[in-house]
N, C-alpha and C positions, 0 to 999 in steps of 0.2 A: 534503547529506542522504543518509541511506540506505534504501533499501527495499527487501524480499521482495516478491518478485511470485510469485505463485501463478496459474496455470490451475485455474478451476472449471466444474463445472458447477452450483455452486450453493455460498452462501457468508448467513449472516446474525449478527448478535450481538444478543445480548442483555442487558440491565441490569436489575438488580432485577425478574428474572422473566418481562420482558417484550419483546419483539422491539422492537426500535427500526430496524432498516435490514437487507434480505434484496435477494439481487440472484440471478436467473436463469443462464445462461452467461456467463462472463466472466473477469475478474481481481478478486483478495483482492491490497490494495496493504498491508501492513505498514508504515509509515512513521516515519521519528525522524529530525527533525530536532538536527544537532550544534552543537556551537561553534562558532561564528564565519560558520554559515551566513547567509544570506542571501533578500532575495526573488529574488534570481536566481537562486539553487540550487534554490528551492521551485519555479520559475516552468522550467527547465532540465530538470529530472529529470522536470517533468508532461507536457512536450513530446514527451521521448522513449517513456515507458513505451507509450501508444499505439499506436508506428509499432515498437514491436516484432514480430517475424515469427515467434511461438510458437504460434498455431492449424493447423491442419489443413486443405492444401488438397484440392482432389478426389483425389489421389495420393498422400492422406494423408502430404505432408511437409509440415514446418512454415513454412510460407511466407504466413503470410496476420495480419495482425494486427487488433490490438481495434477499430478503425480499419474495416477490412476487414469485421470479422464481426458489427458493430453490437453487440456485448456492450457488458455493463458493468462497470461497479467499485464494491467494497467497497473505499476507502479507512478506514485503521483506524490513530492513533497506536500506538506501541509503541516506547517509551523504552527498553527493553530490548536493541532493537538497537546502542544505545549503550555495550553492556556490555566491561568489559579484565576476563581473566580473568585476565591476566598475573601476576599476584601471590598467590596461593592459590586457595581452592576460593569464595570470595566476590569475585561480580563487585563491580565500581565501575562509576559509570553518570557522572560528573563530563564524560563527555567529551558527554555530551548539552545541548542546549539548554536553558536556562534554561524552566522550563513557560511561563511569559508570552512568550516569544519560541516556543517548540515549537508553544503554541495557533495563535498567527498564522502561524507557516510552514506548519503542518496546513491551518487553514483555506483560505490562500493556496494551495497546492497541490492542493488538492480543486475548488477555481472554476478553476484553468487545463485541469484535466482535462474539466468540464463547458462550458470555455470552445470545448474540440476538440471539441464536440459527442459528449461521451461522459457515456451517465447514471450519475451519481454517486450513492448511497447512502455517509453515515459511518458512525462508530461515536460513542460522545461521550468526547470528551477528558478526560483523569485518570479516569474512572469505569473502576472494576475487569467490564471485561469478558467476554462468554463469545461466545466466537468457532466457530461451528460452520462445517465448509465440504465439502464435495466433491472434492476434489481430482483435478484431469482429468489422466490422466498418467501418471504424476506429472510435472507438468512444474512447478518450481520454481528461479527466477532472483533471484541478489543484485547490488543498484546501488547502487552508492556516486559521487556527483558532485565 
């Protein structure tokens, strides 16, 4: 699996108009599950993002994570990360999960994050989203498992 992690201080989307999921300080999880992943990749990369050390401690270095700072998460699909631009100026997105497998690795990966006792807000999956967020930082990190 891949995903953009963002530092926020504030992150929500919305679908036809209307706010569906907004979260306070925390993390905006970008996520796209690929080919051939797995629930141990979904179950793997929720483990880690958590016990990441990119908040701010009193010494304002970044040593403290999501974990640490009772934030939340904006988990949000985005098959796009699955983009090869290798070939001309029109990505290919082939290298991404099948939607029926992406749905369940999404979802799967969103209950292990709330499983670490982290509150989860999504987005809803295949619907054309609008993604607003705050960006703290900028502090923005890419995982790939």
């Amino acid at each position: 699996m891949r995903a953009v992690i963002q530092r926020v201080r504030s992150a929500s989307v919305t679908v036809d108009r209307r706010v569906i999921a907004e979260i306070g300080p925390g993390l905006l999880i970008l996520v796209c599950a690929m080919q051939g992943d797995d629930d141990n990749a979904a179950r793997k990369l929720a483990v880690r993002i958590p016990k990441l050390r990119i908040f701010g401690d009193d010494a304002g270095k970044m040593n403290r994570s999501l974990l640490d700072t009772g934030g939340s998460a904006l988990v949000v699909s985005q098959f796009t990360l699955a983009a090869d631009t290798s070939r001309g100026n029109r990505p290919g997105f082939s290298a991404a999960a099948p939607p029926r497998d992406g749905e369940r690795l999404y979802q799967l990966f969103a209950r292990e994050l709330t499983a670490q006792g982290i509150t989860v807000e999504t987005g809803e999956f295949g619907a054309d989203m609008a993604v607003a967020l705050v960006n703290d930082g900028p502090v923005t990190i890419w995982m790939e498992n």
